[in-house]
N, C-alpha and C positions, 0 to 999 in steps of 0.2 A: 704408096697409097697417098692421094691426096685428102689434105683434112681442110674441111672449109669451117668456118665459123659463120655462125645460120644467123642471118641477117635480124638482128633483133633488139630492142633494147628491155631491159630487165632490173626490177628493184631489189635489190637484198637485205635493204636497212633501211627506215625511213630518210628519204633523199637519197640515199646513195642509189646510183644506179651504173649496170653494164649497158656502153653501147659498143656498136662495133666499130675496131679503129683498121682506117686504110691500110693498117702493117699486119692484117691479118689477124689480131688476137679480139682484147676488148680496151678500152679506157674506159676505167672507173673517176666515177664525179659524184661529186658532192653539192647539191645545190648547182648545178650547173658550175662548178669549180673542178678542174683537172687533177685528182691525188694522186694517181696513177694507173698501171697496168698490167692485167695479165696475156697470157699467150697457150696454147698449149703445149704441153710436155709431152711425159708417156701416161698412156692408158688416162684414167679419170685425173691427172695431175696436170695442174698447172703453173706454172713461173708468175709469181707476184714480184711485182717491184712498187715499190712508194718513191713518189714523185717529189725530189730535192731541189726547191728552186735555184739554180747559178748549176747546177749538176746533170748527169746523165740519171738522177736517181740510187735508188739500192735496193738490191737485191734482197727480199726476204725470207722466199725458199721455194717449195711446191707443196702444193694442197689441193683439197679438192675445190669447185671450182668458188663452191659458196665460204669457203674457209679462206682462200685469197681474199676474197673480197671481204671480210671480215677483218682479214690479219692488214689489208694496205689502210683502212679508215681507222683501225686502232692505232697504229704507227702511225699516222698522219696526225690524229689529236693530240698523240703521248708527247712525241717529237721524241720518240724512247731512243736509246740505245740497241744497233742495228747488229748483229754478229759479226758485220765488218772493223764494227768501234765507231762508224759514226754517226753523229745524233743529226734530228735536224733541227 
């Protein structure tokens, strides 16, 4: 089964917004700033990652799809500690 991600863009916090990225999932931004990206997983989950500048990023986990986007802009301000061990 193919899954497309429906051509759209979408606010879920003031400024933050999904749009769709060429690799098929969304990138999430902030102010027209790149924090990072989801993709889909299984069923209503999806793979968050917060964007590491010098990095491929980190992985933060699966949520649904408004709790990604929640969990990559709290991770982007905090610069918290990631379950990998690295901060940004």
């Amino acid at each position: 089964m193919e899954r497309r991600v429906p051509p759209t863009k979408r606010e879920f916090l003031p400024g933050v917004v999904l749009e769709v990225s060429v690799m098929g999932g969304y990138s999430v931004e902030r102010e027209s700033e790149y924090i990072g990206w989801i993709h889909a997983s299984i069923g209503d989950q999806w793979t968050a990652y917060v964007r590491r500048p010098g990095t491929s990023g980190d992985l933060l986990g699966r949520f649904t799809q408004e709790a990604a986007v929640k969990a990559i802009a709290a991770a982007w301000d905090a610069g918290a500690a990631l379950p990998n061990g690295c901060r940004g």
